[in-house]
C-alpha positions as CSV (number, residue, x, y, z in Angstrom):
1,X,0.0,0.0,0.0
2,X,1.8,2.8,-1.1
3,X,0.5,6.8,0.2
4,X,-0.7,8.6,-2.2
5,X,1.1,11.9,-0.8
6,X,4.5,12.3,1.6
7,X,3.7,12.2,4.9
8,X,4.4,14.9,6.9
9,X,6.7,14.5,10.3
10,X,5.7,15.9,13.4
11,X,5.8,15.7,17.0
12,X,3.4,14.4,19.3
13,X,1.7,16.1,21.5
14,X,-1.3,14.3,23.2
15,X,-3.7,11.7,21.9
16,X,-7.6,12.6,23.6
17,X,-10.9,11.4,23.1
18,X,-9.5,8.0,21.3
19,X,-9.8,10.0,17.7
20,X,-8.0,13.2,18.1
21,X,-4.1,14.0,18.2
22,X,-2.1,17.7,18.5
23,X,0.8,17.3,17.3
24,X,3.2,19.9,16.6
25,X,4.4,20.5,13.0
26,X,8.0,21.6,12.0
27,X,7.5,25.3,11.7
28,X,6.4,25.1,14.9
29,X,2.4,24.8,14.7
30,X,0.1,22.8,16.8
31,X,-2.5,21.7,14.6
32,X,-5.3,18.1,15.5
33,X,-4.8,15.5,13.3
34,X,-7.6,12.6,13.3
35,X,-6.2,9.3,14.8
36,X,-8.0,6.1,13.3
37,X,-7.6,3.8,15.7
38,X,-9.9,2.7,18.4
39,X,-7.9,0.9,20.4
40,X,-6.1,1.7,23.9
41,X,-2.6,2.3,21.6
42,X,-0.3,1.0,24.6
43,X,2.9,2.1,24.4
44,X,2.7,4.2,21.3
45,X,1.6,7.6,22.2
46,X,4.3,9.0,24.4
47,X,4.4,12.9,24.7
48,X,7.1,13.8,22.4
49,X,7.2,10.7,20.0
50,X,8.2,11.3,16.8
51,X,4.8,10.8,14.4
52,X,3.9,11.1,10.3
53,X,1.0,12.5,9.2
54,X,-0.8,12.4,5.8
55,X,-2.6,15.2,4.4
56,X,-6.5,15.2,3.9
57,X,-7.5,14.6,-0.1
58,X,-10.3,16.8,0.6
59,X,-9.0,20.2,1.6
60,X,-12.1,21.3,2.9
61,X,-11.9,18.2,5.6
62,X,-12.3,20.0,9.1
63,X,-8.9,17.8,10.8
64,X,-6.4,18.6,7.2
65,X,-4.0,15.5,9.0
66,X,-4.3,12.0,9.8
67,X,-2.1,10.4,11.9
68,X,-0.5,7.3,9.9
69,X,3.0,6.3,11.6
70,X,4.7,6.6,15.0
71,X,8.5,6.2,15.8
72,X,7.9,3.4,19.5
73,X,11.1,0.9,20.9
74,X,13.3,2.0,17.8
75,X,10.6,0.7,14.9
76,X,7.8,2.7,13.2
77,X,4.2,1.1,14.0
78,X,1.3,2.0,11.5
79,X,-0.9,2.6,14.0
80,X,-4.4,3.6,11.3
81,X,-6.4,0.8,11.0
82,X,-8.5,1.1,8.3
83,X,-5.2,0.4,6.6
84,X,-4.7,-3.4,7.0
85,X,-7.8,-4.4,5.3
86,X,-6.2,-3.2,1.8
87,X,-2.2,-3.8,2.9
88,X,-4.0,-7.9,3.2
89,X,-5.8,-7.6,0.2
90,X,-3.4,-6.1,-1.9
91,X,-1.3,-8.9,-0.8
92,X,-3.5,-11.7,-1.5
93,X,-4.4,-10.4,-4.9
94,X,-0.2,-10.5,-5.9
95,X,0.1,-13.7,-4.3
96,X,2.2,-13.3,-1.1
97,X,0.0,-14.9,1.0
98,X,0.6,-18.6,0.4
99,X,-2.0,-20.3,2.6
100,X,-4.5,-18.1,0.8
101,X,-3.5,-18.2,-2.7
102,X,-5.4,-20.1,-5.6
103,X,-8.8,-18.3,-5.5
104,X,-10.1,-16.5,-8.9
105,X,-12.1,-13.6,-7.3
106,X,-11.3,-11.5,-4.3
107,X,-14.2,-9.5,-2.7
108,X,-14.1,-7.2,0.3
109,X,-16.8,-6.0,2.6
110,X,-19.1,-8.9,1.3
111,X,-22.6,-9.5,3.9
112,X,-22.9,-12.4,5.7
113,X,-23.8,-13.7,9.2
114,X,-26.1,-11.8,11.5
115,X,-25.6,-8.5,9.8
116,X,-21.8,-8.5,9.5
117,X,-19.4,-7.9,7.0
118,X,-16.4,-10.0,5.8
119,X,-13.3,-8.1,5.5
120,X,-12.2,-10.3,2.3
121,X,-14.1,-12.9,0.2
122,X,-12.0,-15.5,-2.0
123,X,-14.0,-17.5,-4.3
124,X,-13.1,-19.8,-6.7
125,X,-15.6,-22.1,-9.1
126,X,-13.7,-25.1,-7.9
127,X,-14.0,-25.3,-3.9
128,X,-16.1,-23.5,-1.4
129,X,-15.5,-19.5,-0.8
130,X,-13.2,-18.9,2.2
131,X,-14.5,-16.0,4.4
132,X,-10.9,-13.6,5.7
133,X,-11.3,-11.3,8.6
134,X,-8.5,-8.9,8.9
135,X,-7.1,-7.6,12.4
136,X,-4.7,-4.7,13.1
137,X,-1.9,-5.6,15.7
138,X,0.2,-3.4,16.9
139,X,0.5,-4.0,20.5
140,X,3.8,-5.1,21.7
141,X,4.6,-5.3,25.9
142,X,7.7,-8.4,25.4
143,X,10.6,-7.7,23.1
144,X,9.4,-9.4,19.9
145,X,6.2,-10.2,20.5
146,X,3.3,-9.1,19.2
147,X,0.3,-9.1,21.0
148,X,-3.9,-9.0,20.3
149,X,-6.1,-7.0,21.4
150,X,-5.0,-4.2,22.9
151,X,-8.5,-3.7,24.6
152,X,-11.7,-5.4,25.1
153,X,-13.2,-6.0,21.7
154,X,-16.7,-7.2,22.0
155,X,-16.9,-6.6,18.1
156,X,-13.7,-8.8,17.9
157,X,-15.1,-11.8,19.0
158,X,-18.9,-11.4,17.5
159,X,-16.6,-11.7,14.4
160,X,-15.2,-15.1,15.8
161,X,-18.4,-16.1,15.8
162,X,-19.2,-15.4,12.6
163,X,-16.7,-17.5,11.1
164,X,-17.1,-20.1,13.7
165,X,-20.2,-20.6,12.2
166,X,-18.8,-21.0,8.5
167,X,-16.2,-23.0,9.9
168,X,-19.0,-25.6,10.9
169,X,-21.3,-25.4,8.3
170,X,-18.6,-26.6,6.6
171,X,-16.8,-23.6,5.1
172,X,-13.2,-22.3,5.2
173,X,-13.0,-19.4,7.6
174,X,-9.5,-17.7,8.4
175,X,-8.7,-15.1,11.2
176,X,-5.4,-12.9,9.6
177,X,-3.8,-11.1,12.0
178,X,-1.9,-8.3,10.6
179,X,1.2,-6.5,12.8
180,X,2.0,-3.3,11.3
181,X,5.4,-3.0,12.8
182,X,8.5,-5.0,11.7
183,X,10.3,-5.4,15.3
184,X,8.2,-8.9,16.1
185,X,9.1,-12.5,15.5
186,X,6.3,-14.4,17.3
187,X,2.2,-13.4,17.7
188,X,0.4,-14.4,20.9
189,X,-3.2,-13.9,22.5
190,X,-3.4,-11.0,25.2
191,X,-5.5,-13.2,27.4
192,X,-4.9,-10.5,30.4
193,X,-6.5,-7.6,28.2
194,X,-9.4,-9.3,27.1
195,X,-9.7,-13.1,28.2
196,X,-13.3,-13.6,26.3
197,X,-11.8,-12.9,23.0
198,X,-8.6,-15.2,24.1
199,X,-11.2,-18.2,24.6
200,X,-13.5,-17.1,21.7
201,X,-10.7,-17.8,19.4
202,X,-9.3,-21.0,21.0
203,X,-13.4,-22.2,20.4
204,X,-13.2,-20.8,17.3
205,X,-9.6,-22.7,15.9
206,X,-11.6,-25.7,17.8
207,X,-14.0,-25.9,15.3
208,X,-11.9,-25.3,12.4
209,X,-11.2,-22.0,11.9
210,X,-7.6,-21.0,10.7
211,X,-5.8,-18.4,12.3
212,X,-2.3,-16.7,10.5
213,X,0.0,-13.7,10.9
214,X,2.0,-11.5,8.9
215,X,4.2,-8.7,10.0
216,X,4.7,-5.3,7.7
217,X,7.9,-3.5,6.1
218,X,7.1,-0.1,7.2
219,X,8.5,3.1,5.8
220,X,6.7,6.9,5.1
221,X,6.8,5.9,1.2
222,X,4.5,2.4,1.6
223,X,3.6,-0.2,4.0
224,X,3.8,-3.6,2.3
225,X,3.3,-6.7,4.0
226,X,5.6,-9.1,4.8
227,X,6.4,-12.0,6.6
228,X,4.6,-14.7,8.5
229,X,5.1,-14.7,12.2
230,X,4.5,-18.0,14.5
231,X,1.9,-18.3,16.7
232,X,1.7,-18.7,20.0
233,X,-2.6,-19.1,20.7
C-alpha cells in the first residue's frame, strides 16, 4: 500500500478522546490530526514521539492530517487501522500470501452472518469460498512479540463467531492477523486484556477456523506486508 502523498513529520503532542491527536508540525504549529484507531494504543503515544501525518485529499476536511506512523522501541508502527484491510488484500491479490492463494475472485466487505461484513471474500468455481477477517496488531509489551487485542473487543469476538459458524457449516474461515510493525518475530493472544476474545478464538480454531500472521515493512513511502510470524494461541 503505497500513500498517495508524503507524509508529513511531526511531534506528538497528546492523543484525547481516542480520535484526536495535537501534534506539533516543524514550523512550529500545533495543529489536531484525526487518529483512526480505536484501540487503547499502549505504548505508542508517548508525549514527544516522533509521528507522520498524511494530508487530507479533501481540503475542505475539518482535521487537514491523519495520523498514519509513530517512531515506539526504535521501529515505526502504522498505527491507522483502516489500513490493514487493503495492505492484506493487496497482498492476496499479488500472491504473497501462500496459505491463501489459488482463488479467482477477491471481494471485500461482502454481507454475511447476523448482519456482518467480511473483511475479504476469495472464491473460486472449484472449492467453497473462504471468508478472511482482517485484524490490526500493533501492541507489543515483550521484546518481539506481538500481541492482540490491545482492549476489550466485544466486536472482535462477535466476528469469531461469525466464522465459527462457516467453519462448521462446513466452510473455510480464516482469522489474519496483521502487525503493522516489523520489530516482532512471534504473535500471541493478550489473554490479560481481554480473556473472552482469548477463549472465543481457542473455540473458534476448535472448530476449524484457521488463524495466520504477517508482520509489515514499514517506511513513510509504503507499508507492504511481509512476513509470517508464528503463533503462540
Amino acid at each position: 500500500m503505497q500513500f498517495p502523498a508524503p507524509l508529513q513529520r511531526a511531534r506528538l503532542i497528546r492523543r484525547y478522546k481516542r480520535f484526536l491527536a495535537d501534534v506539533e508540525l516543524p514550523g512550529g504549529e500545533t495543529v489536531t490530526a484525526h487518529c483512526a484507531n480505536p484501540g487503547a494504543m499502549l505504548g505508542l503515544q508517548a508525549e514527544g514521539a516522533e509521528v507522520w501525518l498524511s494530508p487530507a485529499a479533501n481540503e475542505s476536511r475539518k482535521l487537514r492530517w491523519s495520523w498514519e506512523l509513530v517512531a515506539a522501541d526504535g521501529a515505526l508502527v502504522g498505527i491507522n487501522t483502516a489500513h490493514p484491510n487493503r495492505i492484506a488484500a493487496e497482498a492476496i491479490a499479488a500472491g504473497r500470501v501462500p496459505e491463501l492463494a489459488g482463488y479467482g475472485r477477491l471481494r471485500r466487505e461482502v454481507r454475511y452472518g447476523e448482519n456482518s461484513r467480511i473483511d475479504i471474500l476469495l472464491e473460486d468455481d472449484d472449492r467453497p469460498p473462504c471468508h478472511v477477517e482482517v485484524k490490526n496488531v500493533h501492541l507489543m509489551r515483550q521484546p518481539r512479540l506481538a500481541e492482540f487485542p490491545d482492549s476489550v473487543t466485544a466486536r472482535g469476538a462477535k466476528h469469531l463467531r461469525e466464522l465459527s459458524k462457516v467453519a462448521a457449516d462446513g466452510g473455510r474461515a480464516v482469522m489474519f492477523y496483521l502487525v503493522q510493525r516489523q520489530d516482532c518475530t512471534r504473535f500471541a493472544l493478550a489473554a490479560d486484556i481481554d480473556p473472552a476474545y482469548a477463549a472465543g478464538l481457542r473455540a473458534a480454531l476448535a472448530v476449524g477456523v484457521e488463524a495466520i500472521c504477517y508482520d509489515c515493512d514499514i517506511s513513510p513511502q509504503a507499508i507492504e506486508l511481509a512476513r509470517p510470524l508464528s503463533l503462540a494461541i
